[in-house]
N, C-alpha and C positions, 0 to 999 in steps of 0.2 A: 461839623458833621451834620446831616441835612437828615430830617425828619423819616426819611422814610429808612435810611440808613441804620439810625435809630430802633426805629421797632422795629426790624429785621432781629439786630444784635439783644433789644429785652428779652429772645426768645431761645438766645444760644444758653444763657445762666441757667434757667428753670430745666431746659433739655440735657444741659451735663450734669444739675442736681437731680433730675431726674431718672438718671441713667447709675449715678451712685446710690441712689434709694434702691434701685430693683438690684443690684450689688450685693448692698447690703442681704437685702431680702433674700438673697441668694442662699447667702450663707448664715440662715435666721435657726438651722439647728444649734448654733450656739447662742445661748439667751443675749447674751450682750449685745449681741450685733443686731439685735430685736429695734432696740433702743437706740442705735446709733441711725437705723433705717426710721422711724418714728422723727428723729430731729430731721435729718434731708427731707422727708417727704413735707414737713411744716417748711422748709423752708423753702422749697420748689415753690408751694403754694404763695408766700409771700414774693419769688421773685416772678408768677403770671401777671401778679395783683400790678409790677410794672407794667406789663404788656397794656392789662386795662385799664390802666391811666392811658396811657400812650394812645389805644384806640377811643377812647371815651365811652365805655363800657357803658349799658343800659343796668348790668348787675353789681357798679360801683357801691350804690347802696346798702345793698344787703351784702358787702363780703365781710365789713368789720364784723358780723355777727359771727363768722366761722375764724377769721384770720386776729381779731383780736386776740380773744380764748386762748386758739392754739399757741400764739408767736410766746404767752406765759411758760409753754409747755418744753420748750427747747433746751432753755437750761437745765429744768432738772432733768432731762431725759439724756445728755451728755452726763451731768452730772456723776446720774445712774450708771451710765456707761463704765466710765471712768473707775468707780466706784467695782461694779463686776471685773474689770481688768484687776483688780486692787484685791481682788478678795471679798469685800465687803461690801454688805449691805446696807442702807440708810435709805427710809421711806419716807422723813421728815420733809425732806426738798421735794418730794414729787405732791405729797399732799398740798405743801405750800404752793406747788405751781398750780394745783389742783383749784384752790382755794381762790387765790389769785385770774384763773382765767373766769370763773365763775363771775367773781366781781366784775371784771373787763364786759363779761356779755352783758350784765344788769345793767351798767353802767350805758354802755352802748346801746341798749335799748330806751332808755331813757330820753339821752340826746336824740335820737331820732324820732322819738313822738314828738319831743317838745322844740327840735331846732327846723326848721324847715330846710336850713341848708343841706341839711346832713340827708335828705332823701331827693336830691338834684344830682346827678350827675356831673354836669358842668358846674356847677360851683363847688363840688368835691374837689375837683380838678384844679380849679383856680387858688383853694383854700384860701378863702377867706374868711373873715370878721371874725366871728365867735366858734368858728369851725377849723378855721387855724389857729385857735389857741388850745382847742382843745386836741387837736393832732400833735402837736407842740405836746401840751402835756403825757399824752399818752407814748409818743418816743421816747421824751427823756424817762420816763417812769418805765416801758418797758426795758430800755436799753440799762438804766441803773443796776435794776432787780436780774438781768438776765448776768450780766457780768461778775454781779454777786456771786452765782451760780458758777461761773466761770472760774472766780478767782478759788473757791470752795475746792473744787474739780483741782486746780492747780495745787494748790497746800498740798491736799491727799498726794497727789502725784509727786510733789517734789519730796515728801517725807517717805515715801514705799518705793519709789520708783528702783531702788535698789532690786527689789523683787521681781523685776520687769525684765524681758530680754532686749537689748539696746533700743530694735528696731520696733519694739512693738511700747516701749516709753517713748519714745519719738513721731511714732503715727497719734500715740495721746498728747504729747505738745502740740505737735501740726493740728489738731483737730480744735484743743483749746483757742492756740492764736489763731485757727482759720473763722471759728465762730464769731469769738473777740471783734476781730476786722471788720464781720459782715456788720455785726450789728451797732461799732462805731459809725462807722462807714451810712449805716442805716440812719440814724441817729443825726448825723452831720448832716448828708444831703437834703434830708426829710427837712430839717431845722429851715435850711437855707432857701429850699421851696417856698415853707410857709411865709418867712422871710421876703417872697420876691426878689432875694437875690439870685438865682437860678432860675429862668423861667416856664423851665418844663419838670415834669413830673421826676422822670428817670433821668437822670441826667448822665452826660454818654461815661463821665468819671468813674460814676460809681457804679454802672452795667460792665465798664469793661475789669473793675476789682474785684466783682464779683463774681467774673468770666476767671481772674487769673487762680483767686482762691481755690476755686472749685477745681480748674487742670493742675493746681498745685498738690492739690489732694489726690486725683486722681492717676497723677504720676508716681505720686510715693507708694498708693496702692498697687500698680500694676510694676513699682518697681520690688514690693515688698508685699507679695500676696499673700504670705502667712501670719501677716499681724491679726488676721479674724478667724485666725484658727486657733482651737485651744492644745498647748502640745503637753505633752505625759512629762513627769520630771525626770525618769529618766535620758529622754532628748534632751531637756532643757539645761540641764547641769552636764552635758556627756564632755564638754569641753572642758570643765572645772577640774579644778586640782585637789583634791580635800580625800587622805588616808582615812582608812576607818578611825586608827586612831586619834587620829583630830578628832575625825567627826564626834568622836565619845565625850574626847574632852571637852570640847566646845558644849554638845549637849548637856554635863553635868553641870558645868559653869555659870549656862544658862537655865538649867532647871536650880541652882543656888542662890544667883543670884534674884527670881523670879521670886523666892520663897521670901527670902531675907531682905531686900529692900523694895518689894510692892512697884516695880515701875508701873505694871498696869494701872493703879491708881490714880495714874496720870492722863486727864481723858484726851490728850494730845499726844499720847504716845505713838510712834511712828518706829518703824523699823530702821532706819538711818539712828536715829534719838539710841534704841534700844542697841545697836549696835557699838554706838560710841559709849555707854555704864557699861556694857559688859567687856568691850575692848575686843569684841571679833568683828572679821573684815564685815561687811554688809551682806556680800556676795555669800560669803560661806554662813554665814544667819539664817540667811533665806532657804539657804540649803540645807541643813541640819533641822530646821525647821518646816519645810519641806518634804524631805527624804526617812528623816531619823524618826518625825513626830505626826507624820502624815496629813500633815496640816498646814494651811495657808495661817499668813501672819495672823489677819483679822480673828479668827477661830482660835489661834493660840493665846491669845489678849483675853479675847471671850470665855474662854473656856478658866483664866484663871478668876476672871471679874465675877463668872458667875456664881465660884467657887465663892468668895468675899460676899458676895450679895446671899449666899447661903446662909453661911456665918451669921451675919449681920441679921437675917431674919431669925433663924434660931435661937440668937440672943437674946431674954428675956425683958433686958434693958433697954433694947430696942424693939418694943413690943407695940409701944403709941406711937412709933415713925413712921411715916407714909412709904411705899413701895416708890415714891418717885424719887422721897432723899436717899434712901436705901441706895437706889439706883446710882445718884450722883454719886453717892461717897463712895461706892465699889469703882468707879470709874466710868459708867456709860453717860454718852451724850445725851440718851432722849429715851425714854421712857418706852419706844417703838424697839427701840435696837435693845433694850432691853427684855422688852417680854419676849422677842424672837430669840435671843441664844439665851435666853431663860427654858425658856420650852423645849427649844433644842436640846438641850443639855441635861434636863431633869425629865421630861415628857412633859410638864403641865405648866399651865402659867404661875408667876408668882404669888397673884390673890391665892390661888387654888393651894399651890404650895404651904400658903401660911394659916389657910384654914385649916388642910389637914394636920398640922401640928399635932393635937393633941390624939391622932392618929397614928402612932410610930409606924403602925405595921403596913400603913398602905403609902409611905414614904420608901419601903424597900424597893 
């Protein structure tokens, strides 16, 4: 493929990611899909960054200042996504990607005071010496950290995905394996650049995997345009089989067995998990829980954990333990997802909670 073929085609990737950014945006009264537009949009921005390899940009210098930062921000912003389909909330990943891009700019500012290469154009291009080691480093580290994200993203998913309608679980694996790709794919050709095994920037491989990922995406969306819509449970169960009386029974079995063996306790509990102790299908779980309890799974977890995390501080025995083991032992993962359906659920945070103590009457 001949050079000018080439940057023609660096320009189709960023134009069909760019085209599923305003998409999404579209459809941004539902929060989730906020976040899903937030990942495209960072990642149009890394696939121009080929173009300007490709032309030999004058503003090569200055983009890891903008494109480092963000490329941290991709995972957890899928993450999150994922996470919103799921029910639940989890700030932990976004602060760390937070955290994360901050360091990438300090860091990137650094090398370009002190490397001269790094404020050249054409020897970005070339990566060389001490500028291709440190693009090397900076790949394998974000590509490691972003798949974390990824894999994180995937657990959730395969553990709830019961709760999910087929096609709208399936637009979240597409989404997992389509970011996955880009950023091995990122990862590998980057490497091989720096390498001088590849002798150009973009190489036409991994412009044209990153052409297929993106219509692979955007077929499944225009073949399944309701995945970014939120639907009533009504809709959503209207094909399901489930008698009231089931429904009761199932309910009682599950508020029995929630009381009596604590699965919440378990901070990996998962609706698949919870389905298999109490011995109801997945599907009719989700729905009784759902329909009967008006509540998504995350919030019925929640809502007993905070219940135990109450206990636990009103306990007199538990009076010199931190609000963070408190936390653990009731079953939450982080301290953040705790004080939010703490709060939720009682109006005020836990500190506040355990001051008023000796307060009964402003605990009503």
């Amino acid at each position: 493929m001949d050079y000018s073929s080439l940057n023609h085609l660096t320009l189709v990737s960023p134009a069909v990611s760019g085209f599923l950014t305003l998409y999404f945006l579209q459809h941004g009264k539902y929060r989730r899909n906020l976040w899903l537009c937030f990942a495209t949009a960072i990642l149009t921005l890394t696939l121009l960054v080929r173009h300007l390899f490709e032309i030999q940009s004058a503003a090569l210098p200055y983009v890891p200042f903008l494109l480092f930062p963000l490329t941290c921000l991709i995972g957890p912003a899928l993450h999150r996504y994922v996470g919103l389909t799921l029910g639940s909330i989890t700030r932990g990943p976004l602060l760390c990607g937070l955290v994360l891009g901050l360091f990438a700019f300090c860091t990137h500012l650094i090398v370009f005071i002190n490397l001269p290469e790094a404020r050249s154009p054409e020897k970005i291009v070339n990566q060389a010496g001490l500028l291709g080691l440190y693009t090397s480093f900076y790949l394998a580290a974000v590509t490691a950290i972003q798949l974390v994200y990824f894999a994180a993203a995937g657990v959730a998913l395969y553990r709830n995905s019961s709760s999910l309608d087929n096609p709208v679980a399936k637009w979240c694996w597409l989404l997992i394996a389509a970011f996955s790709a880009y950023f091995l794919s990122y990862f590998l050709f980057g490497t091989l650049t720096v390498l001088n095994i590849i002798p150009i920037p973009a190489h036409f491989l991994e412009v044209i995997l990153a052409v297929a990922v993106l219509f692979g995406m955007l077929h499944y969306l225009m073949s399944n345009p309701d995945v970014l819509r939120e639907r009533s449970e009504s809709t959503r169960y209207a094909k399901q089989s489930l008698t009231s009386d089931q429904a009761t029974e199932y309910r009682n079995r599950l508020e029995s067995y929630m009381e009596t063996a604590k699965p919440y306790l378990q901070e990996e509990i998962g609706l698949n998990r919870l389905a298999e102790l109490t011995e109801i299908p997945p599907h009719h779980l989700s729905m009784v829980i759902n329909t009967e309890l008006s509540m998504n799974f995350f919030a019925f977890i929640n809502e007993y954990r905070v219940k135990e995390a109450r206990k636990l501080i009103e306990n007199p025995e538990r009076k010199d333990h931190t609000l963070l083991a408190i936390a653990f032992e009731a079953g939450f993962q982080s301290k953040a997802s705790f004080n939010a359906a703490f709060k939720k659920h009682t109006g005020m945070a836990p500190g506040e909670y355990r001051r008023r103590l000796d307060s009964p009457s402003d605990l009503q």
